[in-house]
C-alpha positions in Angstrom: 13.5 -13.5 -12.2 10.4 -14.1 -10.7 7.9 -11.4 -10.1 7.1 -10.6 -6.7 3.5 -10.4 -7.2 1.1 -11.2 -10.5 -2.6 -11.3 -10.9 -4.6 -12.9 -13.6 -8.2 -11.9 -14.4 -8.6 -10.8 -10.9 -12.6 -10.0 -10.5 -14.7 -9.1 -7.5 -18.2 -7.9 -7.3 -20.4 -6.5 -4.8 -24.3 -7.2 -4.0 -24.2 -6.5 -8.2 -21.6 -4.3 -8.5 -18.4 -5.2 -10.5 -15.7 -3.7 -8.3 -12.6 -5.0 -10.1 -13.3 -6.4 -13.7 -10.5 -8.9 -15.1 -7.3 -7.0 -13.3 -4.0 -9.1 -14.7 -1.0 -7.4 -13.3 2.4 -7.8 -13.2 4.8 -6.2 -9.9 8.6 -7.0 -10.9 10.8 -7.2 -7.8 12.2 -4.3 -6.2 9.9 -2.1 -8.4 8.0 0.7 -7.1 4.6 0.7 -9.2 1.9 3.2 -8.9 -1.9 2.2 -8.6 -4.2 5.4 -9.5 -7.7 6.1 -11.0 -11.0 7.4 -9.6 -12.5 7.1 -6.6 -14.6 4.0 -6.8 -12.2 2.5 -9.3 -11.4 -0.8 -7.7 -7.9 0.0 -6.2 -8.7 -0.9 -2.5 -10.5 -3.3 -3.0 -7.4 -5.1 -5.5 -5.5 -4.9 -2.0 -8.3 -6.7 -0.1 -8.2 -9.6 -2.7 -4.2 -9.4 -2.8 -4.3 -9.8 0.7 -7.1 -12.0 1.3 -9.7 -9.8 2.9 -12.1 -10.6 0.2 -11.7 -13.9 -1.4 -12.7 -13.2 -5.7 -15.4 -14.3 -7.6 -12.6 -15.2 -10.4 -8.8 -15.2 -11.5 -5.7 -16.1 -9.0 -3.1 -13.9 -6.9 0.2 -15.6 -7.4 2.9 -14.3 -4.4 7.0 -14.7 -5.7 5.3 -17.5 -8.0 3.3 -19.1 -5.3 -0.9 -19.3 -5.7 -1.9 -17.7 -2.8 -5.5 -17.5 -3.6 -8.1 -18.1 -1.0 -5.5 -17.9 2.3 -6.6 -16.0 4.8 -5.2 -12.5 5.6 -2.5 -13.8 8.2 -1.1 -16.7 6.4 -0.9 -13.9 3.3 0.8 -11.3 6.0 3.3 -14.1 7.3 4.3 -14.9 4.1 5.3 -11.8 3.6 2.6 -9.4 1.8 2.6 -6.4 4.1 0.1 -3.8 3.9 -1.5 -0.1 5.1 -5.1 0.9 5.3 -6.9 4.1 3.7 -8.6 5.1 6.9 -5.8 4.0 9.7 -7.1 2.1 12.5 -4.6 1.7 15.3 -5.3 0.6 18.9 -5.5 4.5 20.6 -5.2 3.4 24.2 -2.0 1.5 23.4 1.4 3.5 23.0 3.6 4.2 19.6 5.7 1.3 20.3 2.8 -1.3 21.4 1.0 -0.8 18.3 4.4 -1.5 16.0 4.5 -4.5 18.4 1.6 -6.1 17.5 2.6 -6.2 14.0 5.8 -7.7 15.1 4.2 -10.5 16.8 3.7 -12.4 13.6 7.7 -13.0 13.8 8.5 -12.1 17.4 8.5 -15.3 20.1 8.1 -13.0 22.6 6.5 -9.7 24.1 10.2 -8.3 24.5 11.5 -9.6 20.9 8.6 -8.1 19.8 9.5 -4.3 21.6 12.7 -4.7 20.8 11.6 -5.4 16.7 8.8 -2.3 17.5 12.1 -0.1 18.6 14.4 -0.1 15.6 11.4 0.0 13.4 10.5 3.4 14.7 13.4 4.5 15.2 14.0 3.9 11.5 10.3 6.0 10.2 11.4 8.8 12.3 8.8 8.0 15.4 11.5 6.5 18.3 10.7 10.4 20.2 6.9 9.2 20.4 7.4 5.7 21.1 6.0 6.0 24.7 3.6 8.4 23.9 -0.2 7.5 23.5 -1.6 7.1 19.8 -4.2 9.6 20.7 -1.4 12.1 21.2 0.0 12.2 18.0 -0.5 13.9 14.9 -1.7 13.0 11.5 1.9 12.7 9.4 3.3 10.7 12.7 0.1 8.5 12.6 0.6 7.9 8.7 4.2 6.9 9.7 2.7 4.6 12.8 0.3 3.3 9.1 3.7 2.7 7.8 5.9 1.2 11.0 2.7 -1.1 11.8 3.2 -2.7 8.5 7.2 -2.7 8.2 7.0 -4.8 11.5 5.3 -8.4 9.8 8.6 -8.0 7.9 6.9 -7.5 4.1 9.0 -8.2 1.0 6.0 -6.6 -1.0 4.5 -3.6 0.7 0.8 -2.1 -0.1 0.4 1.3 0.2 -3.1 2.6 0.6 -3.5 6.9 0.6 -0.3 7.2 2.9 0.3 10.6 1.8 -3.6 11.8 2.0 -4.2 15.0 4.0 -0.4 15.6 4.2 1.1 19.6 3.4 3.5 19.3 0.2 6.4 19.0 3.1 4.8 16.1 4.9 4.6 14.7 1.5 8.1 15.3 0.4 9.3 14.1 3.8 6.9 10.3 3.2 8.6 10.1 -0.5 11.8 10.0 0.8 10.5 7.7 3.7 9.2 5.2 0.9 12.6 5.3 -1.5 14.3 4.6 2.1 11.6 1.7 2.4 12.5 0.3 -1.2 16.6 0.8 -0.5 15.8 -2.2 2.0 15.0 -4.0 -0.9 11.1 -4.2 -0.8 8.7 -4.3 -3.3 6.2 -1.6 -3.1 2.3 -1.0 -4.8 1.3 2.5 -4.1 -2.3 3.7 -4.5 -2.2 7.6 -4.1 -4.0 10.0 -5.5 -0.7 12.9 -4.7 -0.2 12.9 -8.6 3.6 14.7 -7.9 4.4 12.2 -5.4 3.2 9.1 -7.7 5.2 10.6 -10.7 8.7 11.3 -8.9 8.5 7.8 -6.9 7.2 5.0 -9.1 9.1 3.2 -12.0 5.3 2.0 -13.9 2.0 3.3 -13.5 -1.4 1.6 -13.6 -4.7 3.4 -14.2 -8.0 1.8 -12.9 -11.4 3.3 -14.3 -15.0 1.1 -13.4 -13.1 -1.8 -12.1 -10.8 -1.8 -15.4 -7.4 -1.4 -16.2 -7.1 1.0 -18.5 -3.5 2.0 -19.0 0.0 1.0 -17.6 3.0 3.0 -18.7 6.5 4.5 -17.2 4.9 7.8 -15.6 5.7 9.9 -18.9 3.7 8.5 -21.0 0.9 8.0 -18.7 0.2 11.7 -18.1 -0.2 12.1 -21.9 -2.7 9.4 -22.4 -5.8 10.3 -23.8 -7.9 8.0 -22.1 -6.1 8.8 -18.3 -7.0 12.3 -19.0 -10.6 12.0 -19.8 -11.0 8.6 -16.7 -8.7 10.8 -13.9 -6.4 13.6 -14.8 -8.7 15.9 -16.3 -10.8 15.4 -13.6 -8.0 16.3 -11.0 -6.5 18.9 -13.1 -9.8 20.6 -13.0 -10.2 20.6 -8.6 -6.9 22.1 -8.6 -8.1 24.6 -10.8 
């Protein structure tokens, strides 16, 4: 079968700066693969080259076998790479529902089609009680959940997850894993970048580790917490803060 999404020597640099160095990477369909490392290590900005917010200096993004290289972002979205931000940016004078919307009008002939698509998406993430309600109103886990309906709505077969979980109590957390296994049930392929460690171990089949741009590891979540080098680059590192 062909993989949903596969990089190869995928390299972007900044005014100097090597942000990604080289990336090849594999995402198998249906999987759930984890993206983690450092701040800094080049997992954000692997999105904005998968997605085509940054075209790179070198290598090629290949989409259910496709090269997708150098399209811009809504040709990438349309043909179905879906995606969340870090820092969440929705439109605060519109409603719950009107946001979702937007997303949906990449599908949706029509304002109404595009409600309508808005509605059972939030009724589905658990946000159809706020969909009137102003994005100002709501709270930080419903407004990671808005991240999450906002992207759901371009109907995705691959999903990029970008720090959904961040600034979430361990029951918000809980509650978003479940949330993202009911995501995949649908039969979406999902790349999460988290840096929840107990939410990355219990939800993703494979696990790559970023450090300076570089991949340096990829394992089943087992093996990756006892690797020597993803100690020193990122778990020791976290294991000390929590200290």
């Amino acid at each position: 079968m062909t993989p949903v999404l596969e990089t190869q020597n995928l390299t972007k640099s900044f005014g100097g700066i090597l942000a990604l160095d080289g990336l090849s990477l594999t995402v198998p369909t249906g999987a759930i693969v984890g993206l983690i490392g450092p701040n800094g290590s080049g997992k954000t900005t692997f999105f904005n080259l998968v997605t085509g917010v940054y075209p790179p200096d070198r290598g090629q993004v290949r989409f259910r076998g496709r090269i997708i290289t150098g399209l811009r972002p809504h040709r990438i979205a349309r043909l179905g790479i879906g995606r969340t931000f870090q820092i969440p940016a929705p439109f605060v004078k519109m409603t719950v529902l009107d946001n979702v919307a937007v997303g949906a009008f990449i599908h949706a002939g029509t304002l109404a089609a595009a409600r309508r698509a808005a509605a059972e998406i939030l009724e589905f993430v658990g946000l159809a009680a706020r969909a009137s309600e102003l994005v100002s109103q709501v709270t930080l886990e419903d407004r990671k959940r808005l991240e999450l309906a906002r992207a759901l709505a371009t109907r995705p077969e691959l999903l990029l997850l970008d720090e959904v979980m961040a600034g979430l109590n361990p029951a918000e957390v809980r509650a978003a894993v479940e949330l993202i296994r009911a995501i995949r049930a649908r039969g979406l392929t999902i790349v999460v970048v988290e840096h929840v460690m107990d939410a990355i171990l219990s939800l993703c089949e494979r696990i790559v580790v970023l450090d300076g741009g570089r991949k340096i590891a990829e394992d089943v979540p087992e093996r990756i917490v006892a690797n020597e080098a993803v100690i020193r680059a990122y778990l020791g590192e976290r294991r000390s803060a929590a200290r």
